[in-house]
N, C-alpha and C positions, 0 to 999 in steps of 0.2 A: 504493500500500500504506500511506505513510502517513497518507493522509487517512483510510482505511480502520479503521485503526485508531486516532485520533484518533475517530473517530464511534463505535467501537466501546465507545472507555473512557466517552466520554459518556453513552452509552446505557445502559452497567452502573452507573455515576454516578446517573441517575436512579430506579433501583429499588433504589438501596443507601437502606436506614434512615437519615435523620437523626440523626445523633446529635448528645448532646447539646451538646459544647464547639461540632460544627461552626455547631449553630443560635447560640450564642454571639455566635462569632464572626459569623456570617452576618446577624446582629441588631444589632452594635455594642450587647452588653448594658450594658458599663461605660459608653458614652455616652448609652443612652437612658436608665439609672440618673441622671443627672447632668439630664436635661430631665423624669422624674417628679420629683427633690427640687424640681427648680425649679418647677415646676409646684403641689406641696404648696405653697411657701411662699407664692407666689401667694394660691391658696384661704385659708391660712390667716390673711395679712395682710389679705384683702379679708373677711375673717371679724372683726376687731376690734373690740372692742365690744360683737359679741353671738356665739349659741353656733355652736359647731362642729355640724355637719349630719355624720356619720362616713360615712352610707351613701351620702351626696351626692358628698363627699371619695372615697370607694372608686371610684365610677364612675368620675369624674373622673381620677384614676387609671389605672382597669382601662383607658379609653378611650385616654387620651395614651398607655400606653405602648404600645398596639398598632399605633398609628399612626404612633410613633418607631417600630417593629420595623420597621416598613411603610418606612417613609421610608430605613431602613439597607439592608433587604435590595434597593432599586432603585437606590441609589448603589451597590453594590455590582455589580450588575448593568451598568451603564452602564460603570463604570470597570475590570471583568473583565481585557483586553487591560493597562491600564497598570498595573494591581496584580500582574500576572505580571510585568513588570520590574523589580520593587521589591523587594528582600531583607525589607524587613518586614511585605508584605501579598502576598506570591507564597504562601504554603502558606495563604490565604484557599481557601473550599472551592470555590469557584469559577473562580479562576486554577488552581488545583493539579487541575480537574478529579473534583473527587469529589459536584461535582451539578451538576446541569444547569443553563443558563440558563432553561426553559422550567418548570422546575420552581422555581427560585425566583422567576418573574414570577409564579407562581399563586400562590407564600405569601406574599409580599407586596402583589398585589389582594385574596385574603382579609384579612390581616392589615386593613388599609389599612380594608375597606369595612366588617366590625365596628368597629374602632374609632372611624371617623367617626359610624355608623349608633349605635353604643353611645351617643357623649355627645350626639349631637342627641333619641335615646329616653329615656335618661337623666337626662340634664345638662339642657342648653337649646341653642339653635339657635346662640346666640352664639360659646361653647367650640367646639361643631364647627364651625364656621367656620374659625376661627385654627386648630385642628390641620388641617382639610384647607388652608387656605391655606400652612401651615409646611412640609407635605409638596411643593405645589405650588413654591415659591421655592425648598428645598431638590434637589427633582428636575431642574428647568424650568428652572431660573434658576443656581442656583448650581453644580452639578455640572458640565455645560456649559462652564460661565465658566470652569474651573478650567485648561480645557486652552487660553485664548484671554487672558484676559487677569489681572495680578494684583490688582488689584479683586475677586476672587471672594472673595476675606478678606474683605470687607467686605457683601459679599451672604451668605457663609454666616454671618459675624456676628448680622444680621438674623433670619435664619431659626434663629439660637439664642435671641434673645433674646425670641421669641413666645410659648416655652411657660410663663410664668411667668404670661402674660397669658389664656391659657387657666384657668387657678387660678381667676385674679379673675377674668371672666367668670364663672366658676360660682356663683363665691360673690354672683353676680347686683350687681355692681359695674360701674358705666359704665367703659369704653375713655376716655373723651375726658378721664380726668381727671390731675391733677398726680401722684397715688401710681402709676396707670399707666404714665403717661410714665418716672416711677422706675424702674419695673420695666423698661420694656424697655431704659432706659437704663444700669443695673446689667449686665446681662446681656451688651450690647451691646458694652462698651466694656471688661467682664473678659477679653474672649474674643479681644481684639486682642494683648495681652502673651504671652498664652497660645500663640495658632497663630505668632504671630512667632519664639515659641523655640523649637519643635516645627520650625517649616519651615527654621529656618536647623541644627539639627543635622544636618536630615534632607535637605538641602538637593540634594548630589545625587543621593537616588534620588528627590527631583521630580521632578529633571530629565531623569532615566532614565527616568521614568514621563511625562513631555512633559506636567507641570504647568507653569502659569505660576505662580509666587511672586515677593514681595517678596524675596525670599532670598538667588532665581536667582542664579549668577556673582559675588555675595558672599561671595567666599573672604575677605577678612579678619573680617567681621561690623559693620563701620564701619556701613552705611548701616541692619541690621537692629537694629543698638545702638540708632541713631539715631532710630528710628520707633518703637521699642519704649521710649524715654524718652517720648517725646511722646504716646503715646497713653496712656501709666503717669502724666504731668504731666494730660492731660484727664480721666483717670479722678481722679483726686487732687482737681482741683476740681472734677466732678461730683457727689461723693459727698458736697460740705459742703452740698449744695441742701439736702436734707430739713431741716437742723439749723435753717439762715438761715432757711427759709419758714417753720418754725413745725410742722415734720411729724414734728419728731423733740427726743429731751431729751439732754441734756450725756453722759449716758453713750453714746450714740450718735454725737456730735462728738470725744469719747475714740477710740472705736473705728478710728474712721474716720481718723484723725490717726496713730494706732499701725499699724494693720495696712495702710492702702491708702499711709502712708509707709513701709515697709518693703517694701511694691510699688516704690515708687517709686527706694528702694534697693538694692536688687536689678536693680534694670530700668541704673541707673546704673553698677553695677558691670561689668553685662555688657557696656556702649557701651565704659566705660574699657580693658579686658580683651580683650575679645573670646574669651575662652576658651570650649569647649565645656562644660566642668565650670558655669561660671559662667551659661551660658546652661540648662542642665539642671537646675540648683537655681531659676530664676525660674517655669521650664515645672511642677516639683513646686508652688512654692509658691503660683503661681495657683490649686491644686487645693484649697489648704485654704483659701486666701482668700476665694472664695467661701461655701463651706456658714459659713466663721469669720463672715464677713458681713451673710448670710442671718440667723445666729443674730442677730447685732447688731441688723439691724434690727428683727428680731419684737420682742426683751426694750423695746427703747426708744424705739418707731415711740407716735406721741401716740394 
């Protein structure tokens, strides 16, 4: 009887209307917002010097973010079972059962196959490349990893740090160059401070949910201090390259010295402390450190 019903609410799940918070949620809207900004500044750095192309930028756009939608609603799907053990992603519309899995693997192969098909019609073959390859490491690679080992930090790292590079390919700008290595580099290495305070708050419903994290069995915060100094110490000297190479002007080595050292004190605070207050103001101010960033470099990039 209860499987019975179990298949029952599924099935009414599947011809219930989408609505809208549930597509929301079901899309990761706030994070795939955060991979089109990065995505724009891409384009419009690799746009320097001469003009903005707007209807080029829209596709560009229109295309990445459906392919983020795409890339959210399959993590979602794979991870169904361990986001129902999780107090903060159990009323996802898919552990709490108010849509189907088969109904969201159809919206996001649709979402998925416009949006690649959009920037290869659109854009250029290059852009779609990197969005289907960012979906590919994000599904294939990183989702996977999360339940085996805690390296999947540093693979879903990766697979954030691509879509900036989507931008610049459009704006028909080589990969193999030093402003693109920036980029994925920026991207790469903000995104360590970040999931480090986010997994050690939330640390045991990973483990509830049979993730693997740096986190894991980290009840004091010592070692998540510890990594999350270190990687806020190699963001800190990543980010003087632009100035030193010649890729960037004095107001951009200000910036960088101010905001990515106030990374880096916050990041110290939290090792000294270990408090959760403390570790929860570094995971906000990663959030503005970037776009604060992003601005940085557009106004003062040579």
């Amino acid at each position: 009887m209860a499987a019975e019903s179990t298949n029952s609410e599924i099935t009414q799940a599947a011809v219930v209307p989408l609505s809208r918070a549930d597509f929301m949620t079901l899309t990761k809207a706030r994070l795939s917002a955060l991979v089109v900004v990065t995505t724009m500044f891409g384009y419009l750095l690799g746009c320097r010097g001469g003009a903005v192309d707007l209807w080029l930028l829209l596709h560009t756009l229109l295309g990445t973010t459906l392919c983020a939608f795409a890339a959210a609603v399959y993590n979602q799907i794979l991870e169904m079972d361990a986001d129902a053990k999780m107090k903060r992603t159990a009323n996802r519309p898919l552990p709490a059962r108010r849509m189907s899995p088969e109904f969201a693997f159809g919206l996001g192969w649709i979402l998925a196959a416009i949006g690649i098909l959009h920037l290869l019609m659109q854009v250029n073959l290059s852009a779609a490349s990197i969005a289907a390859g960012t979906i590919a490491v994000y599904i294939f690679v990183y989702t996977p990893l999360k339940t085996r080992s805690a390296t999947n930090t540093l693979v879903g790292a990766v697979s954030g740090a691509l879509p900036p590079l989507i931008g610049w390919a459009a704006a028909g700008k080589p990969l193999y160059s030093a402003e693109a290595l920036f980029l994925f580099g920026l991207l790469f290495l903000w995104q360590l401070p970040h999931f480090l305070a986010i997994n050690w708050m939330y640390r045991e419903q990973y483990e509830q949910g049979g993730f693997v994290m740096w986190s894991n069995d980290d009840e004091t915060g010592v070692k998540t201090g510890r990594l999350t100094v270190g990687v806020s110490v190699a963001t800190f000297l990543f980010m003087l390259f632009p100035y030193f190479a010649g890729y960037a002007t004095i107001v951009y080595l200000a910036g960088t010295i101010l905001f990515t050292g106030l990374l880096l004190a916050l990041s110290l605070r939290f090792y000294r402390s270990c408090e959760r207050s403390h570790a929860r103001q570094l995971f906000f101010y990663t959030l503005l450190y970037l776009p604060v960033m992003l601005a940085v470099v557009l106004l003062a990039w040579r």
